[in-house]
C-alpha positions, 0 to 999 in steps of 0.5 A: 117800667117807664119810657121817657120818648124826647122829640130831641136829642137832650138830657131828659128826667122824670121825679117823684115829688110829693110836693111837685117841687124840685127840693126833695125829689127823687129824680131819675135822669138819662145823659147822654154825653155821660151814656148815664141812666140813673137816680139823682136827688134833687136839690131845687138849689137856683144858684147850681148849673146842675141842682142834682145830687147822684144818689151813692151806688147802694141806691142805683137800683134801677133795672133794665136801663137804656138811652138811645138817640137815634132819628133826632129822638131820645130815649130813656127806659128802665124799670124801678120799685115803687117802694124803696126805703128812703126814698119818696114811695110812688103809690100804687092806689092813690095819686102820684104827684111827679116833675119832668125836664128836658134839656137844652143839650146832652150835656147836663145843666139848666132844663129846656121845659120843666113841668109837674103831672099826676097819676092815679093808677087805680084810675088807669087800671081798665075795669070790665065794661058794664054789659049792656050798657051804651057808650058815652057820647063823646065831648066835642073836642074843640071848643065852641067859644069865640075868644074874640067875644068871651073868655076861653080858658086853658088849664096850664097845670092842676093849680094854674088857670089861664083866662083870655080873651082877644080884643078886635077893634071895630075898624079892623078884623082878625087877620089885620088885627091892628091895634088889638089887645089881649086880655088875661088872668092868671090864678094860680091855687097857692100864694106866689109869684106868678108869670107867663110868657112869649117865646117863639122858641119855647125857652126863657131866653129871649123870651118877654114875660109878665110877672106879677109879684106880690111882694112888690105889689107890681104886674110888669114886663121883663125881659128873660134872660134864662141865666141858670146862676142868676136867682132871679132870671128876668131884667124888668123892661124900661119904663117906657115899654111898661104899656100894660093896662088894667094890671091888677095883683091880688091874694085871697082865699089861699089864690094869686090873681094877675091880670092885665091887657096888652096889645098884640103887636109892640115894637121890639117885643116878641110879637102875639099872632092873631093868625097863626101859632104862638108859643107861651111860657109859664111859671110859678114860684116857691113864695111871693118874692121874686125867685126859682120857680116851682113849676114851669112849662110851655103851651101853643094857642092859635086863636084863629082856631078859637074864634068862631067863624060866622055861620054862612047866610043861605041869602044875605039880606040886602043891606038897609038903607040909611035914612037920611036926615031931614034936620038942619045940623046949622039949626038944630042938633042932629044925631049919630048913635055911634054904638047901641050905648053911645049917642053923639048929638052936634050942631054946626054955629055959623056966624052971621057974617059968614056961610056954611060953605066958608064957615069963616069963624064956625063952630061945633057944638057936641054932646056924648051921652053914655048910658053908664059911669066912664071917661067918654071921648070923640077924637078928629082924625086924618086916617082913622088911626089913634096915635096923631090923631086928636080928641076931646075927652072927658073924665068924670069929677068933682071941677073937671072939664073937657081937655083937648089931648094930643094922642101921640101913642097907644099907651096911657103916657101918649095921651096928654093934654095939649098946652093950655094956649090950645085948651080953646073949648067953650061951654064945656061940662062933664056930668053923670046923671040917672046912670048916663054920663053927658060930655058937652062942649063947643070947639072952632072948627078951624084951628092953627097946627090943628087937624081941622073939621070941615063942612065936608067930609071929617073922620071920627074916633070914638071911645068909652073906657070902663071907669073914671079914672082914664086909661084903656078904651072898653069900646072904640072905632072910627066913623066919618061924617059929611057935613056938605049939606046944611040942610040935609046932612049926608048919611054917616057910616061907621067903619066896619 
């Protein structure tokens, strides 16, 4: 005996599928707008707005069946044979494989959610408890893990693994979060297309949705038009909202791999809270080409519940004091460690027929020192912030240099390099050696249409990536550096 109890009021089924697709299960559905509970096969066909078949009159063996809505619930109850000829046997010792659906209305046609679940009822059969035997303890059942600091994970289904991990820039928090990304991986138990999707509403249309595809060998951004006739429900967004990074695809040992990152907030898409509820959509489908999806199904995260909040301190420590430098930066390269891996050394060169206070004609020379193998950069800003700022990067190479870049947007078609009238750095180098990449070079401090560095105060972005080949920052924040004294520098800060 079953009860299907639906917080809506919609069409609702339950199946019996050895394989967990649609195709070939037997599928018992209750419809209100026909006041039906019976047995339909399931076609799995895409190209039908109902892909059920009714299962002739001699089949409908279902006893004591009812549908009620009533309080905004619908609900569907009956009683069946586990064991019917011709049909798919639900096993009274060993596991059940079954699908459900719920609908978009009482009318029926193309399902709301859809997913797959197994049971074993000799699992499920109380046995007598053990005498004398303690509980166990019980398993906490939040988890422990910060997302912001490593990978959390959440099984989608007994073959679909999710993996994320939310990455906060220095230079903000949680809550603000501006120009956060998320980082996930898909691996699904099987060769398919694999996908997964942001839905305020929890339904495929007006949902925006990362699909990896091996058949092309893409990880892209579509838009989903949850178009029941259409064979492929999904139109690919245009080429200038495709800013994912480090997407990957890959198969192997019998498992479909996706990853990638992407920032939270991006104009008109749907948007990741980092404070707050999100609802996802996921899907698999029958085989690497594009298609209808085996499985599919919906989930909320609320990553505001998975990042660990910092233990209260019975006594904050008094914050240090930074040590000022007695270096002159005019006569000697000084030193600021912008991370426990990234060293920046500078040195102002004021010509002799000039002073540091009107530094007509200065120079800076700098120097990033990486303690592994990446792209290094250093950036001058007006308000701390990526897009309008401008940088000086280097990409390790047989022949490169440092190029001066304009960064014009988060993604990697903003970062560009300026017209070769403005590549103006001297003394350039980029090299790796002992495990270390080393970028130098000397730039004018003071350069027309330029955002200029002074013997003041300046504002700094900083950024590494995670290889040669230049694409998303591993790490990156902004730092100010006051340059008003060519004796004593004053202490830099880094932006917390």
């Amino acid at each position: 005996s079953m009860e299907l109890i639906y917080d809506g009021e919609a069409w609702v089924g339950i199946g019996i599928s050895p394989t967990g697709l649609m195709e070939g299960a037997n599928t018992i559905l209750g419809v209100p707008a026909y006041g039906i509970v019976k047995k339909f096969n399931s076609t799995g066909d895409p190209t039908k707005q109902v892909p059920f078949a009714m299962m002739n009159e001699t089949l409908q063996t279902l006893m004591n069946a009812s549908l009620t809505q009533a309080d905004g619930k619908t609900v569907v109850s009956f009683s069946k044979y586990l064991n019917e000829e011709g049909e798919n046997e639900i096993l009274s010792k060993g596991e059940n494989t079954f699908i459900w659906a719920v609908g978009t209305g009482n009318e029926p046609g193309y399902h709301a959610a859809r997913g797959e679940f197994t049971l074993d009822f000799t699992a499920t059969a109380a046995a007598p408890p053990p005498a004398l035997e303690p509980p166990p303890a019980l398993e906490p059942a939040l988890s422990t893990k910060d997302c912001t600091k490593e990978f959390c994970e959440n099984q989608l289904s007994p073959g679909y693994l999710l993996r994320y991990q939310i990455s906060v820039p220095t230079d903000t928090t949680l809550d603000v979060c501006d120009g956060c990304t998320i980082s996930m991986e898909l691996i699904y138990d099987g060769e398919a297309w694999v996908g997964i999707g942001i839905s305020p509403t929890g339904l495929m249309e007006g949902a925006n949705t990362i699909l990896g595809v091996p058949a092309y060998g893409i990880v892209k951004k579509f838009n989903s038009t949850g178009d029941p006739t259409k064979q492929v429900p999904f139109a690919m967004m245009n080429e200038t909202l495709q800013t994912l990074m480090n997407a990957s695809l890959t198969q192997a040992d019998g498992k479909t791999v996706v990853s990638f990152s992407k920032y939270l907030n991006e104009e008109g898409e749907n948007e990741i809270l980092s404070k707050g509820e999100n609802t996802f959509i996921w899907a698999v489908g029958t085989g690497n080409e594009p298609g209808y999806h085996a499985a599919r199904g919906e989930f909320t995260l609320d990553f505001t519940a998975t990042a660990a909040a910092p233990p209260p301190a019975l006594e904050p420590p008094p914050a240090p004091e930074p040590a000022l430098s007695t270096k002159d930066c005019t006569e000697e390269f000084c030193e600021n460690q912008l991370s426990p891996e990234y060293l920046l050394r500078y040195q102002i060169n004021v010509p002799t027929d000039t002073n540091v206070d009107v530094c007509d004609g200065c120079t800076i020379s700098m120097e990033l020192i990486y303690d592994s193998e990446a792209w290094v950069g250093i950036a001058f800003s007006t308000d701390g912030q990526m897009v309008g700022s401008e940088a000086v990067i280097g990409i390790p190479g047989e022949g490169n240099v440092p190029l001066k870049y304009n960064l014009n947007s988060k993604s990697n078609a903003g970062v560009q390099p300026m017209p070769e009238s403005q590549q103006t750095l001297s003394d350039t180098s980029i090299e790796v050696k002992d495990g270390q990449t080393i970028m130098k070079f000397t730039k004018m401090m003071n350069e027309t249409g330029e955002i200029e560095i002074t013997t003041g105060d300046n504002t700094f972005l900083w950024a590494y990536g995670s290889s040669d080949d230049l694409g998303y920052h591993a790490s990156r924040a902004s730092f100010d550096l006051n340059m008003s004294s060519s004796m004593a520098p004053t202490p830099t800060r880094t932006r917390s």
